[in-house]
Every structure is written in structure tokens, then in C-alpha cells.
C-alpha positions as CSV (number, residue, x, y, z in Angstrom):
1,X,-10.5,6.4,17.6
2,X,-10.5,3.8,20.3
3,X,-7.8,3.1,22.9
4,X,-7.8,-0.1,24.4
5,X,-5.1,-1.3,27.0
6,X,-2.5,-4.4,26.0
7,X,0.4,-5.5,27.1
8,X,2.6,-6.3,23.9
9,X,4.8,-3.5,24.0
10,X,8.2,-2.7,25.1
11,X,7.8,-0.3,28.3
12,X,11.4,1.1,27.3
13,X,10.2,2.9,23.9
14,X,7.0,3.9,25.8
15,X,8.7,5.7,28.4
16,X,11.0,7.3,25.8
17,X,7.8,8.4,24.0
18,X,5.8,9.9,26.9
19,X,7.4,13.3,27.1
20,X,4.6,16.2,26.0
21,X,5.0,17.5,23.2
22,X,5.1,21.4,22.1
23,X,3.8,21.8,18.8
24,X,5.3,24.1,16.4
25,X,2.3,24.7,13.9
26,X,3.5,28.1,12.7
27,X,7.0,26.6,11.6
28,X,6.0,23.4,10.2
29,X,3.2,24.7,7.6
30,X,6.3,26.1,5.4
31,X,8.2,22.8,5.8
32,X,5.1,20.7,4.3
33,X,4.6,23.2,1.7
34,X,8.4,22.9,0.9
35,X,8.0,19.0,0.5
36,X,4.6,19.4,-2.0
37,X,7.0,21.2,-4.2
38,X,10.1,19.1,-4.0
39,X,8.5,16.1,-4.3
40,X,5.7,16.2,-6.3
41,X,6.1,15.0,-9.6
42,X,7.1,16.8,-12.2
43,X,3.6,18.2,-14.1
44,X,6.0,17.0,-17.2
45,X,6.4,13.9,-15.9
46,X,2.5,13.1,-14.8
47,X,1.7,13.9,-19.0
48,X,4.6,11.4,-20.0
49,X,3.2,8.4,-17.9
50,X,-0.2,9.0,-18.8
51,X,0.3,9.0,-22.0
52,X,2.4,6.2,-22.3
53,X,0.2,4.7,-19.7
54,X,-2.9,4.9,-22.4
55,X,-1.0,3.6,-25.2
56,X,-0.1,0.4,-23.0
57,X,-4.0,0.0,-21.4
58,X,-5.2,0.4,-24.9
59,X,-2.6,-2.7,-25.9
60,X,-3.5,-4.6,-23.3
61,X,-7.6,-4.4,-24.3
62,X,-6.8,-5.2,-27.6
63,X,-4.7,-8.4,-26.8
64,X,-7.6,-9.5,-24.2
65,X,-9.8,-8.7,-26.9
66,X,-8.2,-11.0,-29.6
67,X,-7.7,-13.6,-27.3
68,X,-11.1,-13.8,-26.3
69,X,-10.4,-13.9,-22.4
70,X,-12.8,-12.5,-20.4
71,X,-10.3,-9.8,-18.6
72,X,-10.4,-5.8,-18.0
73,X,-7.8,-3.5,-17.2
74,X,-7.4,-1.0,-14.5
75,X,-5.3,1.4,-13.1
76,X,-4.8,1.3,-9.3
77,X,-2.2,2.7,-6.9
78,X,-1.0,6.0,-6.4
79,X,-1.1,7.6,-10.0
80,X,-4.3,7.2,-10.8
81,X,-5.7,8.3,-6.8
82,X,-3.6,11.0,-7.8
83,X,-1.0,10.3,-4.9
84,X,2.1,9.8,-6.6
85,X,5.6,10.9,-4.8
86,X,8.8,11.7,-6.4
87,X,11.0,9.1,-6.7
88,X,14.2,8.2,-9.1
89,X,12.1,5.3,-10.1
90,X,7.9,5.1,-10.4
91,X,5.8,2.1,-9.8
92,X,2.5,2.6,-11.7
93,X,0.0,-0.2,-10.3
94,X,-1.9,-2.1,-13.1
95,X,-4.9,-5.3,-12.4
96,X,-5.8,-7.7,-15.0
97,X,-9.6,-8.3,-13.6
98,X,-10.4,-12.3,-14.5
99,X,-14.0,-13.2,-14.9
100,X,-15.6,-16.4,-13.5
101,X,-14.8,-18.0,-16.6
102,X,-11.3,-18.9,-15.7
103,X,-9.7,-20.6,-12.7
104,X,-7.3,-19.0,-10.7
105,X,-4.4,-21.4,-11.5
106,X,-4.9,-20.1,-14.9
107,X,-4.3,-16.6,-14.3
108,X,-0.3,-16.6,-14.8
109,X,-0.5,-18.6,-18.5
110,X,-3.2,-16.0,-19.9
111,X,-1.2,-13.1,-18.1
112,X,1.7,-14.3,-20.1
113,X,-0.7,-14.3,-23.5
114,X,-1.5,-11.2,-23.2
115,X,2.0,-9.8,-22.5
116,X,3.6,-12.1,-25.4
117,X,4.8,-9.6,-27.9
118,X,6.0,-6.8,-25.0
119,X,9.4,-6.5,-24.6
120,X,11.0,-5.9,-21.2
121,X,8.7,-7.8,-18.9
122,X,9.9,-10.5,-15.9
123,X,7.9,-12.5,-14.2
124,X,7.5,-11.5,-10.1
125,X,7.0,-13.8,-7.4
126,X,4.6,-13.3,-4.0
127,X,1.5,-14.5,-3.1
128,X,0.5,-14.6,-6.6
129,X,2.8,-13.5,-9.2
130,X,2.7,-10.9,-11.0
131,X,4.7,-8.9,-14.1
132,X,6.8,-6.0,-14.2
133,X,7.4,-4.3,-17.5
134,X,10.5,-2.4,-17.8
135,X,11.1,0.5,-20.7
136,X,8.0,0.4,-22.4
137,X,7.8,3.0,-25.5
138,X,11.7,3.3,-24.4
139,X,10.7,5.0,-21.3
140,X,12.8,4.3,-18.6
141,X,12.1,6.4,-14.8
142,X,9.1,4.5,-14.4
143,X,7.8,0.9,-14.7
144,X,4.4,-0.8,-14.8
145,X,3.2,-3.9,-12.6
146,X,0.5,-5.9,-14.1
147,X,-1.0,-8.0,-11.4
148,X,-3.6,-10.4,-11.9
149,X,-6.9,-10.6,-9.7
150,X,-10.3,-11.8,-9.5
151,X,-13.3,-10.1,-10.3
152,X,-15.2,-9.7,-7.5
153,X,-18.3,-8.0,-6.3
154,X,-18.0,-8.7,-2.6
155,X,-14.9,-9.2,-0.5
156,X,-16.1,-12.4,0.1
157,X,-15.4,-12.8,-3.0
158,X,-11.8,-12.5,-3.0
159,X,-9.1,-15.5,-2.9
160,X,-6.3,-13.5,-2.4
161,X,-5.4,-10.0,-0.4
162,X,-4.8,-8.5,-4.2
163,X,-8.5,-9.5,-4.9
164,X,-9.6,-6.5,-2.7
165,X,-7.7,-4.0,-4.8
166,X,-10.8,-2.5,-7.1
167,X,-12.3,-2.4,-4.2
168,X,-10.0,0.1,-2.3
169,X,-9.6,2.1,-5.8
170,X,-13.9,2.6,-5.7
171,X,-13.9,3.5,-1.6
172,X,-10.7,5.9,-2.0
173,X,-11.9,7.8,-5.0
174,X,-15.6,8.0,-3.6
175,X,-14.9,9.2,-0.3
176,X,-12.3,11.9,-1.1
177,X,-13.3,14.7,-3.2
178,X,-11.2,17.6,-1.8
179,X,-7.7,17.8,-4.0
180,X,-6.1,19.3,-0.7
181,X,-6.5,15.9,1.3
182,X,-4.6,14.2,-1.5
183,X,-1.8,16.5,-1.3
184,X,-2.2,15.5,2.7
185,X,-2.1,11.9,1.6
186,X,1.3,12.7,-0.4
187,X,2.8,14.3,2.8
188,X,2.1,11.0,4.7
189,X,3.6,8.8,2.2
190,X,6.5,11.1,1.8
191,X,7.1,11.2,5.8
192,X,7.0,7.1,5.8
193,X,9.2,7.0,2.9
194,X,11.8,9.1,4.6
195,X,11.7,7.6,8.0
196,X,11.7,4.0,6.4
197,X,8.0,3.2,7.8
198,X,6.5,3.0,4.6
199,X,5.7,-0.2,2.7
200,X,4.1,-3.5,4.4
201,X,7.3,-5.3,2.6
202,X,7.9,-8.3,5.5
203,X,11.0,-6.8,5.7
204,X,9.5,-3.3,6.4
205,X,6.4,-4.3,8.2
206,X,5.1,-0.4,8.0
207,X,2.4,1.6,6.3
208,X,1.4,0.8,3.2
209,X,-0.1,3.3,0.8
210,X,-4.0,2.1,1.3
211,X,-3.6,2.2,4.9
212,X,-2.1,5.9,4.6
213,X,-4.7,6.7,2.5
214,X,-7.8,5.9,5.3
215,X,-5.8,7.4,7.9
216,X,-4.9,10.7,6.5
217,X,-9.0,10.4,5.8
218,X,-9.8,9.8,9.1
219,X,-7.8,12.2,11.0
220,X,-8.2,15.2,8.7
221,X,-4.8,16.0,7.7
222,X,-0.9,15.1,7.8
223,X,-0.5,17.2,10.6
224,X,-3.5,15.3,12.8
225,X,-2.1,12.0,11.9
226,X,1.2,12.3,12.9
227,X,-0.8,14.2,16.7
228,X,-3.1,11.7,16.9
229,X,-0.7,8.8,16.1
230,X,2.3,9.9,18.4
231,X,0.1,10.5,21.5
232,X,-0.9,7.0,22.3
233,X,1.1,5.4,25.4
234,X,0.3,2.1,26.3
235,X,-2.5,1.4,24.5
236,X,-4.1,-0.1,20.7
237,X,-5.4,2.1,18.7
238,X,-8.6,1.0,16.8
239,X,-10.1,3.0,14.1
240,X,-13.2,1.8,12.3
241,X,-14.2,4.5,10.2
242,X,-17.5,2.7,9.1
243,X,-18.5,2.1,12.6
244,X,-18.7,-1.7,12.0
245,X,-18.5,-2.7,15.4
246,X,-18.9,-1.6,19.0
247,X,-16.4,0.0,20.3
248,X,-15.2,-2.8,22.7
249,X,-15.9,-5.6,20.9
250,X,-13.6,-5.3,17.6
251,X,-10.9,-7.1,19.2
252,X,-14.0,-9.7,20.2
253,X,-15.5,-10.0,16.8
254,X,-12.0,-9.7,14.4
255,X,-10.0,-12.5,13.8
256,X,-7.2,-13.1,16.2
257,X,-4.7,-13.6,14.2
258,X,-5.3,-10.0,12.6
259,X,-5.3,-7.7,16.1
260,X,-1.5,-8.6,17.0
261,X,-0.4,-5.0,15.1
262,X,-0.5,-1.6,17.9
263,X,-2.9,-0.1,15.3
264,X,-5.9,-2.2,14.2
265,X,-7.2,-0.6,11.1
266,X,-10.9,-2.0,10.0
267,X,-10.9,-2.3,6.1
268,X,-13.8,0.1,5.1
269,X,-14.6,-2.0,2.1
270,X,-14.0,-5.5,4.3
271,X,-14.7,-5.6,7.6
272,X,-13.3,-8.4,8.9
273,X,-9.8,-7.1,7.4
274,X,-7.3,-5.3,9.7
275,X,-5.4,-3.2,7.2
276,X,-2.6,-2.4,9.3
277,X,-1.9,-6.1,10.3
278,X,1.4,-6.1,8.7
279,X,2.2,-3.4,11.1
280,X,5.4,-4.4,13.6
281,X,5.5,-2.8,17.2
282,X,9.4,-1.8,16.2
283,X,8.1,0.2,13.1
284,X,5.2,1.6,14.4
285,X,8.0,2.9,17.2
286,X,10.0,4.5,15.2
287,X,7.5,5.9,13.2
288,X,6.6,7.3,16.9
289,X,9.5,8.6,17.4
290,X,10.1,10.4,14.1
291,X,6.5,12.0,14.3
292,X,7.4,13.3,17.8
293,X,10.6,15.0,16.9
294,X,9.0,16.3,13.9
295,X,6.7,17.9,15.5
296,X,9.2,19.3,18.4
297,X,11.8,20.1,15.6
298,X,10.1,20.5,11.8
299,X,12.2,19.9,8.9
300,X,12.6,18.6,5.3
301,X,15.4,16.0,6.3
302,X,12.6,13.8,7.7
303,X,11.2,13.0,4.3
304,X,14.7,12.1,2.6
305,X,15.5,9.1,2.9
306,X,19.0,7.8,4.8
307,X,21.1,5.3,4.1
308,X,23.0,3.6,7.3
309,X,26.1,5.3,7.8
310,X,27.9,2.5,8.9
311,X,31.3,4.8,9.3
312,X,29.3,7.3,12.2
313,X,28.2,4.1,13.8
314,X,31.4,2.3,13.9
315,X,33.0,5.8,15.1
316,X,30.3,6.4,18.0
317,X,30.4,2.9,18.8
318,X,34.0,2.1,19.4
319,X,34.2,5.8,21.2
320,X,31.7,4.0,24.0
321,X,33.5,0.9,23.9
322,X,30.9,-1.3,22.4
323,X,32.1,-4.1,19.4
324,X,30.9,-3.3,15.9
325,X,30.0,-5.7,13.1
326,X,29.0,-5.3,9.9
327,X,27.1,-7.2,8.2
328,X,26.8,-8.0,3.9
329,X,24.1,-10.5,3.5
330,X,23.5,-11.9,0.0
331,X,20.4,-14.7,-0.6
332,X,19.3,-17.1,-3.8
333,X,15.8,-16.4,-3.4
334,X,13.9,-13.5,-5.9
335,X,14.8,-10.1,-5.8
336,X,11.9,-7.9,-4.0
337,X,9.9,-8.8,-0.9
338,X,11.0,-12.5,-0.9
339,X,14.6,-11.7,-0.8
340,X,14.3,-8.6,1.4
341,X,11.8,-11.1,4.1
342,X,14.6,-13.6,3.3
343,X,17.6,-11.4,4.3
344,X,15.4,-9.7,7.4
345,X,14.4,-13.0,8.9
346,X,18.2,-14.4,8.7
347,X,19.6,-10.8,10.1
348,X,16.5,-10.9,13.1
349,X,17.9,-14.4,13.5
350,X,21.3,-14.2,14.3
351,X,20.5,-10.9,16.6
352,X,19.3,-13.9,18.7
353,X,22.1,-15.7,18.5
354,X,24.2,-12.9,19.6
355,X,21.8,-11.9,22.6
356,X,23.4,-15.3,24.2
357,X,26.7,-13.7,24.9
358,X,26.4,-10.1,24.1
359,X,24.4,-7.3,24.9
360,X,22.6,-5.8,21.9
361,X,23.2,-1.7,22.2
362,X,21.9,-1.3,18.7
363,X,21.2,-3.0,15.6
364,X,19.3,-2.0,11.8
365,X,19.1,-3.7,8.4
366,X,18.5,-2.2,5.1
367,X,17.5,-4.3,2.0
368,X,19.5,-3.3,-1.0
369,X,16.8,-3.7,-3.7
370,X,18.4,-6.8,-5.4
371,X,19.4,-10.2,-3.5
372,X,21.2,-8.6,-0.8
373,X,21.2,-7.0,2.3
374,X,23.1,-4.5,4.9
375,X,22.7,-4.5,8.5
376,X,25.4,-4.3,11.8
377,X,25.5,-4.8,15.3
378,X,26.4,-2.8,18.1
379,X,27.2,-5.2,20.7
380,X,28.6,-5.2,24.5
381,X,30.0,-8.5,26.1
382,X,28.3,-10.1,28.8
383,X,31.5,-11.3,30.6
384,X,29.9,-14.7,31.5
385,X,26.2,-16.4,30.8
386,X,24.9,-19.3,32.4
387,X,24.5,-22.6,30.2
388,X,21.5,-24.5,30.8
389,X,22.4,-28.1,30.9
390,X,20.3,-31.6,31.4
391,X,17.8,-32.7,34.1
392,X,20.2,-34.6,36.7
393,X,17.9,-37.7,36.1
394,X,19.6,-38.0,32.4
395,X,22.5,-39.6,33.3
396,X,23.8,-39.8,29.8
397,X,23.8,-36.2,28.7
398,X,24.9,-35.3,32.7
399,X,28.0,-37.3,31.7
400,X,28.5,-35.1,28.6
401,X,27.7,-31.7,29.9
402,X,30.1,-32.3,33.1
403,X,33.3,-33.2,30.2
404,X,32.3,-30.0,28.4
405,X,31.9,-27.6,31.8
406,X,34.5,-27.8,34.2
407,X,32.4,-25.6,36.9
408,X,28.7,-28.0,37.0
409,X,26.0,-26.5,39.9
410,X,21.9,-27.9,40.4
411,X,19.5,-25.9,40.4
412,X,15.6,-26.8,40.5
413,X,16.4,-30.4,38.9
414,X,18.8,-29.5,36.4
415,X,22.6,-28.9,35.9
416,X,23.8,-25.6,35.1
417,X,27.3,-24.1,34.2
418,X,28.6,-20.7,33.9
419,X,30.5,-19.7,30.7
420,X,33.1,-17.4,30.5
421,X,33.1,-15.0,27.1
422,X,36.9,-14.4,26.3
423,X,35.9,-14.6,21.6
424,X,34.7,-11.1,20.2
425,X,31.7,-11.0,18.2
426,X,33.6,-11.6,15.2
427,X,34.9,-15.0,16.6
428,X,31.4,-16.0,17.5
429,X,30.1,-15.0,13.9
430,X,32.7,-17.2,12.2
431,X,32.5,-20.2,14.4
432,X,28.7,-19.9,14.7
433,X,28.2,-19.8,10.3
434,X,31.2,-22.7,10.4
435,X,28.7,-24.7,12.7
436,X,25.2,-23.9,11.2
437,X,26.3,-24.4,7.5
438,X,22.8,-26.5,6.7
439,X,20.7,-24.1,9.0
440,X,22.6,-21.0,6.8
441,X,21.7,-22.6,3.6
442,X,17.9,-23.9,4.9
443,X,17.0,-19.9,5.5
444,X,18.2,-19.2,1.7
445,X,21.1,-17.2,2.4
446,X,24.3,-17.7,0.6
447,X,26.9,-15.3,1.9
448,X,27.7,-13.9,5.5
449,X,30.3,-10.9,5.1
450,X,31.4,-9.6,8.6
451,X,33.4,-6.9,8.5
């Protein structure tokens, strides 16, 4: 692992992060064997997806096979790396492998083919769609996503991120033989899940499950991860497990636009891939944070997930004085990581809207699976802000910005003001969304609840 020093992060959460930690090793091996029991699938419930699994591979060649479409099936993702996590609801990861044969723009129409006569399938939109299938054989606490992809032999190959897929499925499976790592992989996932770091969702922007998968690979074990993860200070973490490049020169020879995430993760099977280039500073924080008090403090309640208690909040909140607003946002666009980057972007958004006049003491967001969204604001006035107005050589606007300012000061060229802030946050909201109707409705967002 290579540290190499940046600037991009916020000095605040470093400094909160810095203290050493005391590792408690003897009480935390009881807490992650606690967690491989409570949420490892039922072995009842691994023999009922398989099966029904089989039956719907075995359709799907048969279908491909009629309609002559040069096409294979295979299963990817978690259940078949053997990774899987118990949730209320599985994902099982299917790819429709297209030959040269057909064009890319094609891939939807002979998706849709194939899936005629199955009942229970909708259509799913991101950078190429894909196809959920809902109740198959009548089961109904898991689901399958068919996505289509090229076949490749090269990642050079590959036209889209989803391309790369088979590709991860051969490294994965070849480079891990040892059953305990994957119940080390399972304790990763289940640590992201529960501390809301896991997904690279735009509207997550944490781990996803191939990036947990190298990691817990490279360090060893849950346990190292989260040690070697949580003790970085001020500096990017680089991990090229291949050894592609030199140690200094990754951020050299990668492409720029890949290195802005704190943890640059070279794609084993791709090398000019960052894996982890999804990864935001503010969840790679807080995955920071939970690791740290994990190890200072182990137990289960870091892999359950929480919802926001937006009650506690208000309560602690109005007990330090601070405003509190809640907010319900609701969008048009697709349900999943469309509406969830939708809703994120909006909420991000108007926290800069608020910073103008108020001083933000706390703020999350949590997407609500469907075409809405939850987040609030904990917000302190700033009494008074200064308004930036023209340069004093623009006498038009000049004229405007003295009518709307009664107290008008120069500084360096330009005419300034200083604003008084007698509305609450609530006043602002509601004037602001009656003034930015269009700019609402540009960013897909139909409905602003504050409560």
C-alpha cells in the first residue's frame, strides 16, 4: 500500500480521526463470529435460489437458443462468489454475454426477446439498461437482474463499465481459494451495509462489492482492512495489487479524472481502471470513523443498518438552540440510482443555498428505495452576511443594487452590502422553492416537504 500526500481533504475530520487507536482483538473475534451467523443466509435459503436460479438459466439458454442469438448466460455478483449477505430482499446478478454479431444498440430489443413470455420483469434504466425479474416460480424474497454486456476478451474490449463484469467474476474466483476469506469478504460487506458505505449508488458514492472483494484480498482479513484503512491521515491510499506501476508514478500514468477518490484502487483485471473512483471523501470519512470506533468499542450494532431518527435529532438540536428542518423530497425520474442521484444532487444543492445565511451544524439524506427521499438540516443563523454587489464602473446595476441595500460600501472595485437575517430557515426554504420553481423542476424534483 502506497501513501502519497494530497490536499483534498477536510483537515476537520482528519484531526477528529488522528487519535491512536487501542485495539480490542480479544473482544471483537466473538462480535464477527456473531455477525457470520446472523447474517449469513439461511443454508435453506442458498438451496431455494439456486434451484430456482437453474430452472431460470436453463430458460434463458433455451430462449437464446431458439432465437438463434449468439448470447450466454452467467451468474455474477455475490451468490455465485459465494458472498451473499442476509437481507429482507436478494439481488442475484445475472449477464446476457452478446457476441460480435450484434451491435450494442441492439442489446435491449433481443434482451426483451428472450424475456418475452416471463412474467414479472420491468425494464431498469442506467448506463445501459437492464431487467429486473420479480417473483419468478412465485418466489418472492429475492429477485434476478439480467444485465446485458459485451463479450469481451480484453478490457479494451469493453464499451461500458458492465462490460468488465466476467472479467472480475474469472479474477475473484481464481485468486481466492480459502472459504474463510469469503466469510472475511461477507464481514466487510455487512460492516458497509450497516454504516451506509456500501454501494457506489451516486447517491452513496461508497464501496461497492468488487472493490470489497480485492480489498479484503489484499489486506488479509476484515479485521486488517478496517486497521489498515482507518490509519491513514492526510494522505491517498494506492493499492495496486498486480504491481502495474511504480509506486510514484500511478497517479502519473492513470487517468486524471479517475485519482480524485482518497483511495485509488487499480482494477487487477484493467489497469488503467481505479475501482474505487466512485468513492466520495465524506463516505470514505465516515466509513473512517465507524472503523475506528469499532475497533475502540466492538459490537453487532455496527452492521444493522439505521434509519435517521429525525425525532433524536430534532430533540438534540433544539436543546442546543440550532433550527431544524426536515426535509421529504419526492422526484419524476426512475426509481433506483437515477432517482436516489436525482434526490442527492437536489438535497447537496440546497445545503448550498442554506450555507449563505446559516451555519450548517449537521445535515444527512437517505433515499427511500422508490422516487423519494429523506434528509434535514441542522442549521445556526449567521446574524448578517455580506452581499456581493456590481463593479462600481456598471453604473446600471450600481443603481439597482443601492435601491435594494440601504447600507452600500466599496471595496477592491466593487459595491458590497451587509444583510441582516431576521427569516428562519423555514422562511428561506419557502421563499427560495417560490423563486426557483423552473430551477426545481430542471433538477427533476417535484415536491419539497419542509417540516
Amino acid at each position: 500500500m502506497t501513501l502519497l500526500k494530497t490536499n483534498n481533504f477536510d483537515i476537520k475530520y482528519l484531526k477528529k480521526l488522528s487519535f491512536p487507536i487501542r485495539f480490542m482483538a480479544n473482544k471483537i473475534k466473538p462480535i464477527l463470529e456473531e455477525v457470520l451467523l446472523r447474517f449469513n443466509p439461511s443454508p435453506e435459503e442458498v438451496e431455494e435460489i439456486k434451484e430456482t436460479l437453474k430452472t431460470f438459466v436453463s430458460y434463458l439458454n433455451k430462449r437464446i437458443k431458439k432465437l438463434k442469438i449468439d448470447a450466454d448466460v452467467f451468474v455474477g455478483g455475490s451468490f455465485s462468489k459465494n458472498t451473499l449477505i442476509k437481507k429482507n430482499f436478494y439481488d442475484i446478478d445475472l449477464f446476457l454475454r452478446y457476441g460480435k454479431k450484434h451491435d450494442e444498440k441492439d442489446f435491449n430489443k433481443l434482451s426483451k426477446k428472450i424475456l418475452r413470455f416471463v412474467k414479472g420483469v420491468s425494464v431498469m434504466h442506467g448506463s445501459r439498461d437492464y431487467f429486473k425479474i420479480e417473483g419468478f416460480n412465485g418466489k418472492k424474497f429475492f429477485f434476478f437482474e439480467l444485465v446485458p454486456v459485451r463479450k469481451i476478451k480484453t478490457p479494451k474490449e469493453a464499451v461500458n463499465i458492465t462490460d468488465l463484469s466476467y472479467l472480475h467474476f474469472v479474477y475473484i474466483t481464481k485468486k481466492i481459494k480459502n472459504k474463510k476469506i469469503f466469510d472475511e469478504i461477507k464481514l466487510a460487506k455487512a460492516f458497509c451495509h450497516g454504516t451506509k458505505t456500501y454501494g457506489a449508488e451516486t447517491y452513496i458514492k461508497g464501496f461497492s462489492g468488487y472493490a470489497l472483494e480485492l480489498l479484503v484480498y489484499y489486506f488479509g482479513s476484515f479485521e486488517k482492512l478496517l486497521k489498515g484503512l482507518s490509519k491513514r491521515k492526510s494522505n491517498k491510499i494506492i493499492i495496486d495489487i498486480e504491481k502495474y506501476y511504480k509506486k510514484e508514478n500511478v497517479l502519473l500514468d492513470m487517468n486524471g479524472s479517475k485519482l480524485d477518490s482518497p483511495i485509488v484502487l487499480v482494477d487487477p483485471t484493467y489497469k488503467a481502471r481505479n475501482v474505487l473512483a466512485a468513492l466520495s471523501n465524506e463516505t470514505f470519512f465516515k466509513f473512517q470513523e465507524s472503523a475506528i470506533s469499532f475497533l475502540k468499542s466492538p459490537s453487532i450494532d455496527f452492521f444493522i443498518p439505521k434509519k435517521i431518527d429525525f425525532k433524536k435529532v430534532k430533540k438534540e438540536s433544539l436543546k442546543k438552540g440550532y433550527e431544524f428542518i426536515e426535509l421529504n423530497l419526492n422526484t419524476k425520474r426512475d426509481k433506483g440510482d437515477i432517482a436516489g442521484a436525482k434526490l442527492l444532487k437536489f438535497f447537496n444543492h440546497l445545503s448550498k443555498e442554506f450555507e449563505k445565511y446559516f451555519e450548517i451544524k449537521k445535515m444527512d439524506f437517505e433515499y427511500n428505495q422508490g422516487k423519494s427521499g429523506s434528509g434535514y438540516f441542522v442549521l445556526k443563523s449567521r446574524h448578517e452576511v455580506e452581499v456581493r454587489g456590481p463593479p462600481v464602473k456598471d453604473v446600471k446595476n450600481v443603481i439597482r443594487f443601492k435601491k435594494e441595500h440601504q447600507q452600500v460600501y466599496e471595496k477592491k472595485g466593487k459595491l458590497y452590502s451587509v444583510e441582516k437575517i431576521n427569516f428562519t430557515s423555514k422562511d428561506f426554504l419557502k421563499k427560495w422553492a417560490n423563486k426557483n420553481k423552473r430551477k426545481i423542476n430542471e433538477m427533476s424534483i417535484t415536491g419539497i416537504v419542509g417540516n
